[in-house]
C-alpha positions in Angstrom: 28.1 91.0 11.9 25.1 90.1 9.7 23.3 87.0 10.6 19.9 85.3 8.9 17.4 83.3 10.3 15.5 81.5 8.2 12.3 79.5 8.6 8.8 78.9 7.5 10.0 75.4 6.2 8.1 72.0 6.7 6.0 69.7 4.7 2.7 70.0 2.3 1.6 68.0 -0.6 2.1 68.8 -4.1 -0.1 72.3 -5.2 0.2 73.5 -1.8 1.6 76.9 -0.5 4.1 77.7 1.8 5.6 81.2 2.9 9.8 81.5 3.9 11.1 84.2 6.3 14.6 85.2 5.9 14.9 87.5 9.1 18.1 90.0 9.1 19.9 91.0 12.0 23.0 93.1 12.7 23.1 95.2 9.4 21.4 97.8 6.9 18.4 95.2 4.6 18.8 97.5 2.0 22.7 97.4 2.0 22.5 94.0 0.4 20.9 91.9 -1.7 19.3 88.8 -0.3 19.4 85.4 -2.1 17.2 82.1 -1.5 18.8 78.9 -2.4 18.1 75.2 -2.4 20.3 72.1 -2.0 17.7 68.8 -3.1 19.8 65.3 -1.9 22.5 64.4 -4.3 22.3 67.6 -6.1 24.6 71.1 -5.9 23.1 74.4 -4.4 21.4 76.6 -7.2 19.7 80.3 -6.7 15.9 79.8 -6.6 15.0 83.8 -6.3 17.3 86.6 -5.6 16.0 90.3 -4.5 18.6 93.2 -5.4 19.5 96.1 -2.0 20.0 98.2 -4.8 17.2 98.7 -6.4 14.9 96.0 -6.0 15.5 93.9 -9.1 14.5 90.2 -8.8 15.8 87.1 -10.5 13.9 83.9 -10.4 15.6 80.9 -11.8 13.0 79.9 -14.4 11.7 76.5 -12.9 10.0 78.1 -9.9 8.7 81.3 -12.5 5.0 82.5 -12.1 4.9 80.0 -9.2 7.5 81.8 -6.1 7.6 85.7 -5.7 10.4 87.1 -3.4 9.5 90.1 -1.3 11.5 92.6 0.8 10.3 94.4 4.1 12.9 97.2 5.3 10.6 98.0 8.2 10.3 94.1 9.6 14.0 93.5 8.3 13.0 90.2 6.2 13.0 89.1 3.2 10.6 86.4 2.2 9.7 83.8 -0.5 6.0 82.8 -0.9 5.9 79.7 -2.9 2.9 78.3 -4.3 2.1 75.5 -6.7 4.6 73.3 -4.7 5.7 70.5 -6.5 7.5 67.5 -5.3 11.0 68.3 -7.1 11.1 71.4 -5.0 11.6 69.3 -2.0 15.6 70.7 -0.6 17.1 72.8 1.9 16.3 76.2 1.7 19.3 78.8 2.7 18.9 82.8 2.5 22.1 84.4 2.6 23.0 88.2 2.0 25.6 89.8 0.2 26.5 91.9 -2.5 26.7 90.7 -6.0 26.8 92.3 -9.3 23.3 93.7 -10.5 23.5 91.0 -13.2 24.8 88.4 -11.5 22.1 88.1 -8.7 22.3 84.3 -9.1 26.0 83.6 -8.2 26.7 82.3 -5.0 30.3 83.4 -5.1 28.4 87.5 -4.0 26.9 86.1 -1.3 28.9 85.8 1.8 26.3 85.9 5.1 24.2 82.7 5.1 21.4 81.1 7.2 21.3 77.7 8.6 18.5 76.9 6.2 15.1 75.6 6.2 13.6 72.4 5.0 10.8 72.0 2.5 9.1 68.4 1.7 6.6 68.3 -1.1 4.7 64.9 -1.0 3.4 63.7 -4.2 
């Protein structure tokens, strides 16, 4: 069975950088894509940056454009999300999960079906 660890979560002020690891464990990296989501407090999970098994096509939702990159490393079996700029509304939950959706449909949850426990990110103003 496919499990993910993620980590690399914690708390920096507004402009800093951190770096998430989605580690991958039990199956092939490049038989699925991998997904990063956030939940904020009071607010519904949305798709922050998605990486395709396929063929490597990446979706970034277009709030954290030019400012997160998603990366894939077959060899180390991860998947991670540098995130720089860091802003205080990017403070949430951070799951990876794996599964395998629809080339154009990177973003729905409903492909994803293997998640992590998830990470969490604080951004202090």
């Amino acid at each position: 069975e496919v499990q993910l660890q993620a980590s690399g979560g914690g708390l920096v002020q507004a402009g800093g950088s951190l770096r998430l690891s989605c580690a991958v464990s039990g199956g092939t990296l490049a038989d699925y894509s991998i997904g990063w989501f956030r939940q904020a407090p009071g607010r519904e999970r949305e798709a922050v940056s998605c990486i395709s098994g396929y063929d490597g096509t990446t979706y970034a939702a277009r709030s954290v454009r030019g400012r997160f990159a998603i990366s894939r490393d077959g060899a180390k079996h991860t998947v991670d999300l540098q995130m720089n700029s860091l802003k205080p509304e990017d403070t949430a939950v951070y799951y990876c999960a794996a599964g395998t959706p629809i080339l154009s449909s990177l973003r729905q949850e409903s492909g994803y079906f293997h998640w992590g426990q998830g990470t969490e990110v604080t951004v202090s103003s």
